[in-house]
C-alpha positions as CSV (number, residue, x, y, z in Angstrom):
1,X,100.8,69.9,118.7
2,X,100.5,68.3,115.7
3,X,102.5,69.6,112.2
4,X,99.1,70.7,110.2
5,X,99.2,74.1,112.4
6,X,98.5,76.6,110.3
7,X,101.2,79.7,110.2
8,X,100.1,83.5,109.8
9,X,99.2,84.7,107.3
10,X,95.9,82.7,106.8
11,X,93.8,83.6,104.0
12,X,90.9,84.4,106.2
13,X,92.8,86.5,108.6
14,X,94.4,88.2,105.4
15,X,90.9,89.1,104.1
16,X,90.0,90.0,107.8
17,X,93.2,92.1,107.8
18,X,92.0,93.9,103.9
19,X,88.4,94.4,104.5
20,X,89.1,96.5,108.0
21,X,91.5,99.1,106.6
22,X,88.9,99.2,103.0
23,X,86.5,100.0,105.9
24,X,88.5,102.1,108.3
25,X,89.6,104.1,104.7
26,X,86.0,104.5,103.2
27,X,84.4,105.5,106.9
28,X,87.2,108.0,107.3
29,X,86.6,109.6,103.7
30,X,83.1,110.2,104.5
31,X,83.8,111.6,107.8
32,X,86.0,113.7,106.0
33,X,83.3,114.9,103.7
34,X,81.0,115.7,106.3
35,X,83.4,117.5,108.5
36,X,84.2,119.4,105.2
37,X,80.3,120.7,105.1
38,X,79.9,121.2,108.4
39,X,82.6,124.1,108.7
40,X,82.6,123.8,112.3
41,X,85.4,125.5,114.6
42,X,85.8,121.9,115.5
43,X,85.7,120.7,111.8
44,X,89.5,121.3,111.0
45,X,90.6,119.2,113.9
46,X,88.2,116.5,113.2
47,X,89.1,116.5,109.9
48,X,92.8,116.1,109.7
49,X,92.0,113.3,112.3
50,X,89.5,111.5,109.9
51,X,92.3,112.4,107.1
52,X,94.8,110.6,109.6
53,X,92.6,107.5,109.7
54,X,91.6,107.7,105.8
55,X,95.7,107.2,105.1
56,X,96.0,104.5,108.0
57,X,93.0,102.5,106.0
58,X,94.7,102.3,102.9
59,X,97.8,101.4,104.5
60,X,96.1,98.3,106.5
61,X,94.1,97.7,103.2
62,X,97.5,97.3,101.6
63,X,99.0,95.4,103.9
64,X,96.1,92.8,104.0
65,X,96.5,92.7,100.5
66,X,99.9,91.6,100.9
67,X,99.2,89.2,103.3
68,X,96.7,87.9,101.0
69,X,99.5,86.8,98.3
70,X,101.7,85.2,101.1
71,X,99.2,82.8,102.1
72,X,97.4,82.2,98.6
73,X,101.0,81.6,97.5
74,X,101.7,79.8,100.7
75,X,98.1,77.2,99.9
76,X,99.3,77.0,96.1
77,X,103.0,76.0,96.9
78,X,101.7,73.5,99.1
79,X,99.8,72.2,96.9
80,X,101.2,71.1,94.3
81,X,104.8,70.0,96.1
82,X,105.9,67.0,95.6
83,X,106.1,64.2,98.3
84,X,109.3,63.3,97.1
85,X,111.0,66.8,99.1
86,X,109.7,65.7,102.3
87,X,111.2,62.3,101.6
88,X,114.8,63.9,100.9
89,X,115.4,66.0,103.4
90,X,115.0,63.5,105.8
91,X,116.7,60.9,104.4
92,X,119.7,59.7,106.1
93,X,118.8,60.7,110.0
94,X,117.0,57.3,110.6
95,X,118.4,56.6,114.1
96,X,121.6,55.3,114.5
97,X,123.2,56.5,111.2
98,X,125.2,59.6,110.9
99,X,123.6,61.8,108.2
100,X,126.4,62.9,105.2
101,X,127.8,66.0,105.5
102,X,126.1,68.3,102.7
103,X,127.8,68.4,99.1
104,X,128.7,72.6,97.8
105,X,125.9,74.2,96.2
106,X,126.2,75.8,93.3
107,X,126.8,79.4,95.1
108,X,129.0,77.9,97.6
109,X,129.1,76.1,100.9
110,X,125.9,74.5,102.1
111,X,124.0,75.3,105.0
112,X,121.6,72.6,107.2
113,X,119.7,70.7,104.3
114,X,116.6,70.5,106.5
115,X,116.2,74.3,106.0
116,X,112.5,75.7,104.6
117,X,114.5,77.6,102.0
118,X,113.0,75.8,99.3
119,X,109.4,76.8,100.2
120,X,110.2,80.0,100.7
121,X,111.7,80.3,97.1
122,X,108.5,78.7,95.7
123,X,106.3,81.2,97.9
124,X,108.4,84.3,96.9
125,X,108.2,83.0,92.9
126,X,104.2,82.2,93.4
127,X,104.1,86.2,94.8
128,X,105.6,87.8,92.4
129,X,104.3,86.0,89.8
130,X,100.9,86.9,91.3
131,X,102.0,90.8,92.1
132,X,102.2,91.7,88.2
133,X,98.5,89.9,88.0
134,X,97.7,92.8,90.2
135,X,99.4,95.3,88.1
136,X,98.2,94.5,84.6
137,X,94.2,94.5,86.5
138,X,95.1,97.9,87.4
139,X,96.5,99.1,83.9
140,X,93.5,97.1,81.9
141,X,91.0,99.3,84.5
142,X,93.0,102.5,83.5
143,X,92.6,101.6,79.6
144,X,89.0,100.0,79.3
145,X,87.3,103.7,78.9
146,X,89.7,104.0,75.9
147,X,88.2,103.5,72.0
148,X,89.3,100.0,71.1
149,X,91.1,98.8,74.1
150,X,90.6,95.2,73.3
151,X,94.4,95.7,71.6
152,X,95.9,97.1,74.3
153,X,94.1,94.4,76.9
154,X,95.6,92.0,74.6
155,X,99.2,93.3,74.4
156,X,99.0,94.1,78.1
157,X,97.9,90.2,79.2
158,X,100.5,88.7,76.5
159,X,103.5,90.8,78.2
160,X,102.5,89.3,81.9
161,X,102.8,85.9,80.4
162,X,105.3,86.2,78.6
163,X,107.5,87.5,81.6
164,X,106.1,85.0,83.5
165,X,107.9,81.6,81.7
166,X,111.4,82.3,83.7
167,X,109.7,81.7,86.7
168,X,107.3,79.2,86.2
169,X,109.5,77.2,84.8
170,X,111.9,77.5,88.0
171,X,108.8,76.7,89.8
172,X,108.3,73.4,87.9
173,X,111.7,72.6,88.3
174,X,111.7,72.9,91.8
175,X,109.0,71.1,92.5
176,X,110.4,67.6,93.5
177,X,114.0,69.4,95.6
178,X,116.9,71.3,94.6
179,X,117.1,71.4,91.4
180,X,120.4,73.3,90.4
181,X,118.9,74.6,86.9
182,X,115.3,75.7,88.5
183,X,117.4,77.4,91.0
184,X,119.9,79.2,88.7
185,X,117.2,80.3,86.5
186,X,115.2,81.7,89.2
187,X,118.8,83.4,90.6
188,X,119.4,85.1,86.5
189,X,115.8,86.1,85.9
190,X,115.6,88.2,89.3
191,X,118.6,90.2,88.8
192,X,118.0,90.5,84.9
193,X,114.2,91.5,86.1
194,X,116.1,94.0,88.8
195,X,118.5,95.8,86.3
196,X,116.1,95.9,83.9
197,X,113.3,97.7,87.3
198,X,116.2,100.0,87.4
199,X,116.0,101.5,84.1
200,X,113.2,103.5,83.9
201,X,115.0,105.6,86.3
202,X,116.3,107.1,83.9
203,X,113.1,108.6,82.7
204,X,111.1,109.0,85.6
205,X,108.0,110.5,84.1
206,X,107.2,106.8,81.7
207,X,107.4,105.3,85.6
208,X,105.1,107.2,87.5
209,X,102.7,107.4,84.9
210,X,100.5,105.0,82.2
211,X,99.4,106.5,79.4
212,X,98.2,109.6,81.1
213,X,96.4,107.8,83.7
214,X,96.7,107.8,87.5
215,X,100.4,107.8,88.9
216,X,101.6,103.7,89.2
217,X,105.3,104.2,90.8
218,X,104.0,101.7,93.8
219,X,103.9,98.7,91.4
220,X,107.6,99.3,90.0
221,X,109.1,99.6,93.2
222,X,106.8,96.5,95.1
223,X,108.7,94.3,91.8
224,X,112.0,96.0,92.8
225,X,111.4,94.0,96.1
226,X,110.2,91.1,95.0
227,X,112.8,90.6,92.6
228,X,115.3,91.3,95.3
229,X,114.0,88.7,97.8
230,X,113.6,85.8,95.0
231,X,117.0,86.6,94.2
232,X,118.1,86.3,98.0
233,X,116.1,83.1,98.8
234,X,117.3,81.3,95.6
235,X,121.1,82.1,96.5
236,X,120.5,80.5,99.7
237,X,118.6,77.3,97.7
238,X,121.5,77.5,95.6
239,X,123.8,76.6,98.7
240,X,121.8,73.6,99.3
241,X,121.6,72.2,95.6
242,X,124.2,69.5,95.6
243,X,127.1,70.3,93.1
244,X,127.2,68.8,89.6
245,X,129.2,69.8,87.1
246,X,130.7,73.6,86.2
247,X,128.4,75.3,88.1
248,X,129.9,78.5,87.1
249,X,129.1,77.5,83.8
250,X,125.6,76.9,84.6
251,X,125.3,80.0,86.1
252,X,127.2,81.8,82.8
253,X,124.8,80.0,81.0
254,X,121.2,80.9,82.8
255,X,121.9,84.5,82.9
256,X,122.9,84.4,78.8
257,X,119.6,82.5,78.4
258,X,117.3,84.7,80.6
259,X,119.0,87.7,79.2
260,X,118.6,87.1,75.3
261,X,114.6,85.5,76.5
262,X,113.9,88.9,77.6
263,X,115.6,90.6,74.2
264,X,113.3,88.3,72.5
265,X,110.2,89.6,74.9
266,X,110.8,92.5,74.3
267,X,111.1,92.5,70.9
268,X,107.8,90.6,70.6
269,X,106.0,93.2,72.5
270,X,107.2,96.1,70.7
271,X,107.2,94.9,67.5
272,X,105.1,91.8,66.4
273,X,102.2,91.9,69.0
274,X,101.3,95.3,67.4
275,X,101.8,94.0,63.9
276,X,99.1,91.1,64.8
277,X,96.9,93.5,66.1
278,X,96.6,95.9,63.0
């Protein structure tokens, strides 16, 4: 078996995965509709069954969807990593010599260097820098009815970059091997991105809703996750950067930096965006 095998999720079986629950969903709904007209005896039962399958679409739809960022993040990751990783974790077990015993990472005592936690930091950054993608489509749809939505198209696509840079730039730093600061940055921005998640909880009607539209409390809680597991998968990275330095004062540092970035987002967003825009 050779090393090109290709792990699931594929992007055709993703889009295999999406395309059957749109079309268990939309076969359902009509179903639904019909039973609804026909009024049978036999209607309610068929119904609620067609009502079970309607939910079950959108929840295999969903998942597909998922899928469908794990493996385009998977190809992209892959593409543009550097040959230089494969070349360093295997250095030093050429037969006959005793490989060194790994340095402290910067959260701590190493693990096995030869670990795929790298790749699965840089496939968890490429997801959820994809999953806001998703969200800002879904808001633009929601405003494009609106007079003179061009602003808030432009506000809304400026705010997804913006937030992006912490993460691309731990992406670009990562791309040749453990790099401590791509790693530490990656580490700050997911738990500043988590606490701030968190804080619309205290207003619970600006979260479920977007300017009046349809609800939207899926997206903040999928970016919950996502911020969770890039937080958890660049911890362990961080175990397998070799230490240089103060790394607590790296650490001290990122989070400062990521923290007054944001303040500096946000800032933009709220007030000089607008100002442009006038």
């Amino acid at each position: 078996m050779n090393g090109k095998r290709q792990r699931f999720p594929t992007i055709p079986q993703a889009l295999i995965i999406m395309a059957s629950g749109i079309v268990l969903g939309l076969s359902s709904c009509f179903g639904v509709l019909g039973a609804i007209a026909g009024r049978g005896g036999s209607g309610q039962v068929l119904s609620s069954i067609l009502m079970l399958g309607f939910f079950g679409g959108i929840i295999v739809a969903f998942l597909g969807c998922v899928l469908l960022l794990i493996a385009v993040a998977r190809a992209v990751v892959d593409s543009f990593r550097s040959p230089v990783i494969s070349a360093s974790l295997t250095a030093g077990v050429a037969p006959g010599v005793t490989p060194a015993p790994p340095s402290p990472g910067i959260f701590g005592i190493t693990a096995s260097p030869q670990e795929p936690v790298l790749r699965q930091l840089q496939i968890a950054l490429v997801v959820l820098m994809l999953l806001p993608a998703a969200s800002v489509a879904t808001s633009i749809l929601i405003v494009l009815d609106r007079f003179r939505a061009y602003p808030s198209i432009f506000l809304l696509l400026s705010g997804y970059v913006l937030a992006q840079v912490p993460y691309a730039f731990a992406l670009a730093r990562t791309r040749r091997g453990f790099d401590r600061l791509g790693i530490a940055v990656a580490f700050a921005a997911s738990c500043a991105f988590l606490v701030e998640g968190f804080l619309p909880l205290f207003e619970p009607r600006r979260m479920l809703v977007f300017g009046g539209g349809p609800p939207l409390f899926f997206w903040p809680g999928l970016f919950l996750i996502g911020h969770v597991v890039v937080a958890v998968f660049a911890f362990r990275a961080g175990r397998l950067a070799p230490a240089e330095g103060d790394d607590f004062a790296l650490i001290a540092t990122t989070f400062v930096g990521v923290i007054l970035y944001l303040v500096f987002v946000r800032f933009l967003e709220v007030h000089f965006l607008p100002f442009l825009l006038r």
